[in-house]
Residue, then its C-alpha position, 0 to 999 in steps of 0.5 A: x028228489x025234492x029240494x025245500x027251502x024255507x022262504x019264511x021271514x027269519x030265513x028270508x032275513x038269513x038270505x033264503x033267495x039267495x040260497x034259491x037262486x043259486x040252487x037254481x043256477x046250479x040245477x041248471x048247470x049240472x043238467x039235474x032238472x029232470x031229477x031234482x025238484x027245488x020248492x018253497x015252504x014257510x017256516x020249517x019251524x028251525x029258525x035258529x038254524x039259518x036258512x033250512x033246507x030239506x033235501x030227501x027228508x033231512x034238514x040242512x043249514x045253508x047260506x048263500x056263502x056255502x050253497x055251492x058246496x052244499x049242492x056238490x056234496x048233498x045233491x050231486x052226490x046222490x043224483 
């Protein structure tokens, strides 16, 4: 399973390392590193839309604020 955040400029300003650390954390904490693949792209072209991430081909709006439960409800969910 691939997990993408964007680490372009605008979501950069929106908290995007933010965003990839704790996705980090979390993977590590869950034991899902053999099954979840976190990387970085630039722009997604969605810039309005906070920091974009794509989980499995859809695209999702995250913040630092709401990563965690991003990462229960999307990426445990389907691991």
């Amino acid at each position: 399973m691939k997990l993408t955040v964007c680490i372009g400029s605008s979501c950069h300003i929106k908290g995007s390392r933010q965003v990839v650390e704790q996705l980090q954390r979390l993977i590590n904490e869950n034991n899902v590193a053999d099954k979840v693949t976190l990387s970085g792209a630039f722009c997604m072209g969605k810039c309005q839309q906070g920091v974009c991430v794509t989980f499995n081909d859809n695209f999702y709006s995250v913040t630092p604020a709401n990563v965690e439960a991003f990462f229960k409800n999307e990426v445990m969910a389907k691991v």
